[in-house]
C-alpha positions as CSV (number, residue, x, y, z in Angstrom):
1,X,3.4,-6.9,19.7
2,X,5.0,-4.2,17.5
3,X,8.4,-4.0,16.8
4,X,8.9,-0.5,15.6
5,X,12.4,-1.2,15.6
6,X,12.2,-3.6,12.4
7,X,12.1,-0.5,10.4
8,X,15.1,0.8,11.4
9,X,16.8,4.4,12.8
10,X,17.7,7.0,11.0
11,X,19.6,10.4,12.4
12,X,17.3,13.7,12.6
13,X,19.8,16.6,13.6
14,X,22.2,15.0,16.8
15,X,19.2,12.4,17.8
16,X,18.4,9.3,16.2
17,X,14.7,8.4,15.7
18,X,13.1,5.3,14.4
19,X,11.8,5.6,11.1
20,X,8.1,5.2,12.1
21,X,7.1,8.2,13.9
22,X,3.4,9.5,14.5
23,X,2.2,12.9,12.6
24,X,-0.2,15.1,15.3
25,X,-2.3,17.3,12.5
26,X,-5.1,15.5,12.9
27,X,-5.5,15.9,16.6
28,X,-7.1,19.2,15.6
29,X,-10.7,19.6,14.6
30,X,-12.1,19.1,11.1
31,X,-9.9,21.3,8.8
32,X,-7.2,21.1,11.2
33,X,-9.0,23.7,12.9
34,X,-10.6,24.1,16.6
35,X,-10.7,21.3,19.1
36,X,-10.9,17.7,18.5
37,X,-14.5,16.3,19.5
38,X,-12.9,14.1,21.8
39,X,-10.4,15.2,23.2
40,X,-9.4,12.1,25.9
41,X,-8.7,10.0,22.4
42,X,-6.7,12.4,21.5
43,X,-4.5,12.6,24.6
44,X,-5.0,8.3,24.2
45,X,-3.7,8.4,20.7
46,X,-0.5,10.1,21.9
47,X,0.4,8.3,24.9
48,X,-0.4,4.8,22.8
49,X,2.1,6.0,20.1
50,X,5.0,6.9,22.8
51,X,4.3,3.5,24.2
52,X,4.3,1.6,21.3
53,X,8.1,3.0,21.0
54,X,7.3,5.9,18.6
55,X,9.9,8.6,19.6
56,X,9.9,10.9,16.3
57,X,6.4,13.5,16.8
58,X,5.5,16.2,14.2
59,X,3.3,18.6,15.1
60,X,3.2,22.6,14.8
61,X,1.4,25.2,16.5
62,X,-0.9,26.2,13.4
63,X,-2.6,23.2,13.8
64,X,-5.6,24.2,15.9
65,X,-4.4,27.0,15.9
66,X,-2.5,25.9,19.2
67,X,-4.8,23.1,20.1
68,X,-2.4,20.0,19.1
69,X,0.8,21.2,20.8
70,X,-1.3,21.6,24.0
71,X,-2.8,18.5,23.4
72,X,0.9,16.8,23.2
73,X,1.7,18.8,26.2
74,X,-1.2,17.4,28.4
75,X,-0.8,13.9,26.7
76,X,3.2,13.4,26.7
77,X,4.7,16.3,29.8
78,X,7.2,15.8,30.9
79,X,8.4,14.1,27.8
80,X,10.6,10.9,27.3
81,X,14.2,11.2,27.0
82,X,14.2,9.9,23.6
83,X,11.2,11.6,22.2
84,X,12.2,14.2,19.3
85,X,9.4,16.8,18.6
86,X,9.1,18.6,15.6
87,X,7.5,21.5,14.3
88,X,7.0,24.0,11.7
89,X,6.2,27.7,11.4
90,X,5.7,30.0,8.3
91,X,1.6,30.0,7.8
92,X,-1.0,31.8,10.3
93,X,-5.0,30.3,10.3
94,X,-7.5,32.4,9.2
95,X,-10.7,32.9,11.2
96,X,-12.0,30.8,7.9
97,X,-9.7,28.1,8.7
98,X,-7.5,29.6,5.7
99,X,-3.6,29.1,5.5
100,X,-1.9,31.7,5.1
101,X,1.9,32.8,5.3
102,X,3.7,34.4,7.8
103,X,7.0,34.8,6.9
104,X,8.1,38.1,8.6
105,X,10.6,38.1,11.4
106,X,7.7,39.1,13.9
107,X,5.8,36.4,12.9
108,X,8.5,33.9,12.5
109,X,9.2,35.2,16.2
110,X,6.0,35.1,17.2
111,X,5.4,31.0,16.2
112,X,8.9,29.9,18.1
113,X,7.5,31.5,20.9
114,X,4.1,30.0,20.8
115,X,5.6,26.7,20.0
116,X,7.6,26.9,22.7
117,X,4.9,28.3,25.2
118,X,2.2,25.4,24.3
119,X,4.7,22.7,23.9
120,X,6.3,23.7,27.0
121,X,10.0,23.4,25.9
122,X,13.1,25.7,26.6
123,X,14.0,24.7,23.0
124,X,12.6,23.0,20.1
125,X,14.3,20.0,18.8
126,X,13.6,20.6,15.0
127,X,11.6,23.5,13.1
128,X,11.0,23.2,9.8
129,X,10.2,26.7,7.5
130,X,7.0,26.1,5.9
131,X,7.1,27.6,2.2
132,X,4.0,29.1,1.1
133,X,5.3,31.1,-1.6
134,X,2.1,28.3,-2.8
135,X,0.0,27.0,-0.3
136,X,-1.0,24.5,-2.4
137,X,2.6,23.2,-3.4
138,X,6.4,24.0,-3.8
139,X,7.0,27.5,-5.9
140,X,10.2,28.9,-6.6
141,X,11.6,31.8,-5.0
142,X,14.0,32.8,-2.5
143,X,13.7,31.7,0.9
144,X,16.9,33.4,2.2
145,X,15.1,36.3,4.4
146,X,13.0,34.2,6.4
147,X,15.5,31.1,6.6
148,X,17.6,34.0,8.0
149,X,15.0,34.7,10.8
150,X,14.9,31.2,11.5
151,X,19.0,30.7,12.0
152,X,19.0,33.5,14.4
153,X,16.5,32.0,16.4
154,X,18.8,29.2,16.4
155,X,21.6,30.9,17.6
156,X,19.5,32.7,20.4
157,X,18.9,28.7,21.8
158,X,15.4,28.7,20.8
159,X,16.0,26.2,18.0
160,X,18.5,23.4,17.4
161,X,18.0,22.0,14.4
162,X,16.7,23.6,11.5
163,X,14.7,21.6,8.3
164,X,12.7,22.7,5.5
165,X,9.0,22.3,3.8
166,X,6.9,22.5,1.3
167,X,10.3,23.2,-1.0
168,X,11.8,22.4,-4.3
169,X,15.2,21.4,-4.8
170,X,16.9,24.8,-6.0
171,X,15.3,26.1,-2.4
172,X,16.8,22.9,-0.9
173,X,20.4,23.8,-2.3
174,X,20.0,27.7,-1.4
175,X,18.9,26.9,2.0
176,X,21.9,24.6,2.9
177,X,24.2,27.2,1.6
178,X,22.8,29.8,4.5
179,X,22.7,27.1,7.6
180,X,22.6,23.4,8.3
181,X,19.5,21.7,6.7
182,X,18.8,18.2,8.9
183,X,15.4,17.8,7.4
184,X,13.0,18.0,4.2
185,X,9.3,17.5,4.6
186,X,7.3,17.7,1.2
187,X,4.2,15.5,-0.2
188,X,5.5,12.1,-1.5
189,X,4.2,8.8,-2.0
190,X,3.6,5.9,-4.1
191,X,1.3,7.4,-6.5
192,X,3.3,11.0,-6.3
193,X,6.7,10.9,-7.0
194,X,8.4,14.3,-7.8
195,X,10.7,14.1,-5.2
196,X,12.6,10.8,-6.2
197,X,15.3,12.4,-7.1
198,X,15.4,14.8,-4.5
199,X,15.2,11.8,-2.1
200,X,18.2,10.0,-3.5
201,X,20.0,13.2,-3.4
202,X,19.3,14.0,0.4
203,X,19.9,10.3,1.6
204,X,23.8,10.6,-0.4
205,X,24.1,13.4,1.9
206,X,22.4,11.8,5.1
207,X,19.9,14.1,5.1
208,X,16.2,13.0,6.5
209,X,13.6,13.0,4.3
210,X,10.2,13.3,5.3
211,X,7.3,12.8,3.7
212,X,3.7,14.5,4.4
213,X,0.6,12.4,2.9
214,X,2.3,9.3,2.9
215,X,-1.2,8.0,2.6
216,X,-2.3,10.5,0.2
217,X,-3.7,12.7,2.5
218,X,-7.4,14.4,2.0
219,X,-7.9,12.1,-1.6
220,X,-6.5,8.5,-0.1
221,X,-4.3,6.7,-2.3
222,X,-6.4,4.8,-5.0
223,X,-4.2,1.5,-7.0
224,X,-6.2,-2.0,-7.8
225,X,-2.1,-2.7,-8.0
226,X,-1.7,-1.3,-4.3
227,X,-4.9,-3.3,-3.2
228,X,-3.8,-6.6,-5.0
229,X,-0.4,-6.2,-3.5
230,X,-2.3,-5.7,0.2
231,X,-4.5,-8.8,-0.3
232,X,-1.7,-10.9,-1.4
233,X,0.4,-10.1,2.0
234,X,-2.3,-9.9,3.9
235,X,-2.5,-6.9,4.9
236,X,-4.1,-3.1,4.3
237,X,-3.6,-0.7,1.2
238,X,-2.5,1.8,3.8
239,X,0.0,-0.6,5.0
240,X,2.0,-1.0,2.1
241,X,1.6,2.1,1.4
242,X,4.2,3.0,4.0
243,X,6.0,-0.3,3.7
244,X,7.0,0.7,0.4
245,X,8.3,4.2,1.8
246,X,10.5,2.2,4.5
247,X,12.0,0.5,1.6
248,X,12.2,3.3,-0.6
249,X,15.4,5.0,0.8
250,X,17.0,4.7,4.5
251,X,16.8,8.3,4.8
252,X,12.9,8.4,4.7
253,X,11.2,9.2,7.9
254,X,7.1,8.5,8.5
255,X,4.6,10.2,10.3
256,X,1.6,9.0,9.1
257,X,-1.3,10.8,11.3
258,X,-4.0,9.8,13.1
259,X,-6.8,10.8,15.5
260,X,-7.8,7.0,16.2
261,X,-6.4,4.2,18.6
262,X,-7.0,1.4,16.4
263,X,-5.6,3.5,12.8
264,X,-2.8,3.8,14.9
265,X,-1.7,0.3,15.7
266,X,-2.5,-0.7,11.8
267,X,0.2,2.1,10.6
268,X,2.7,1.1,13.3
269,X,1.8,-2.5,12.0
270,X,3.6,-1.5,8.9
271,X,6.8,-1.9,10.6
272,X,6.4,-5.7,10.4
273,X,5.9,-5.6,6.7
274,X,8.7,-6.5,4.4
275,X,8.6,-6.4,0.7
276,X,10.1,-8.4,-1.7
277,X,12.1,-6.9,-4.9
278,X,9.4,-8.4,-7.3
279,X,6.6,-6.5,-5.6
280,X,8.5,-3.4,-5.0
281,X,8.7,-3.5,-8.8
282,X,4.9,-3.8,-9.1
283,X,4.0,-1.2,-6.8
284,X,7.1,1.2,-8.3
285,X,4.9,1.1,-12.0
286,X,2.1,2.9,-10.0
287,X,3.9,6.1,-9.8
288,X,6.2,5.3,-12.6
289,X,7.0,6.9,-16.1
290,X,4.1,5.0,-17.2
291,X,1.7,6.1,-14.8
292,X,2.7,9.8,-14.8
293,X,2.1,9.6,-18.7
């Protein structure tokens, strides 16, 4: 039986989720784009998550486009008490499957509405802004016009808390200075570390961190170090993986994704996991000074 509560709670705007949530992307189809090819495991995925105690979802309304928020709807409606959903807007899909921004006040508009509509929600919990000033990672610039979309869509009711994405830490400090930020989600891991100090900043100010490819994403983390550590503990490469994230920093919220049952239970299994300080000093050295060298 897991006990998702062994890797503790952390706040996300006025709720508190466990650390171990589930990420919905790949509920879509290959490329995060049409409909799954199974839809029923899809809808099983979700509803084997919620029971397992997972109560933090991240989803968005690009994904599909549309297909995984109406997937959670079908799966999850009406939802649990407890169960924080969170999105993100800022990109449109091509017909290609492209990603590409969409950071006008219409099209800000625009994805609140859909999100809402598909999700089927009077108001969403959490929307992070996407930043695609780069699609393929963070890129300085001002985010103030769109961020300021985004708080008046707060203010109408539609939103309630407000995070960011895909950001670096000068967009961090400019978007706090224009409205509450409860959340960052940007690519971080044990092999790609950028954001460490980012992350020890956010935590000092009880902000959630949240990290996207926890795993690695579309190139899965590669260590001998990672898969030594794994068969020592008996367990999986992917389970450390996100072990050593819990321990990383309280603030640090997962959603590693999945479109399988049984990958499901294995990250959740995670939660049971607990590292000691002598290996969380080997697996540190695989994203260390030494490594980035």
């Amino acid at each position: 039986m897991i006990d998702l509560d062994k890797a503790g709670t952390y706040k996300l705007g006025d709720r508190t989720v466990k650390r171990l949530g589930y990420g919905a992307m790949q509920l879509a189809g290959p490329q995060v784009f049409g409909p799954p090819k199974d839809r029923n495991r899809a809808v099983t995925v979700l509803r084997d998550a919620v029971a397992a105690g997972v109560n933090h979802i991240d989803t968005s309304d690009f994904y599909g486009p549309h297909v995984t928020n109406q997937i959670i709807r079908e799966a999850l409606h009406p939802y649990p008490e407890d169960l924080v959903i969170v999105t993100k807007i800022g990109a449109r899909r091509g017909p290609d499957a492209s990603w590409n921004p969409a950071f006008s006040a219409d099209d800000l508009t625009r994805a609140v509405h859909d999100n809402l509509r598909n999700l089927g929600l009077d108001a969403l919990d959490v929307v992070n802004l996407r930043i695609m000033l780069d699609v393929h990672g963070p890129a300085e610039g001002s985010i103030a016009e769109p961020l300021h979309v985004l708080a008046d869509l707060q203010r109408q009711g539609l939103v309630r808390h407000i995070g960011l994405s895909n950001v670096t830490p000068r967009q961090v400090a400019e978007g706090r200075s224009i409205v509450p930020i409860v959340c960052v989600q940007n690519a971080y891991n044990l092999a790609h570390r950028a954001d460490d100090a980012l992350v020890d900043d956010l935590s000092s100010d009880g902000i959630a961190y949240v990290p996207f490819f926890p795993l690695g994403g579309f190139s899965p983390l590669q260590s001998t170090t990672l898969s030594g550590v794994a068969e020592r503990l008996g367990a999986t490469p992917m389970q450390v993986a996100l072990a050593w994230l819990l321990a990383r920093s309280p603030n640090i919220l997962l959603i590693p994704g999945t479109s399988s049952p049984e990958h499901l239970r294995e990250n959740l299994a995670a939660a049971d996991l607990t590292l000691s300080d002598s290996v969380m000093a080997e697996l540190d050295r695989i994203g260390g000074p030494a490594a980035a060298g």
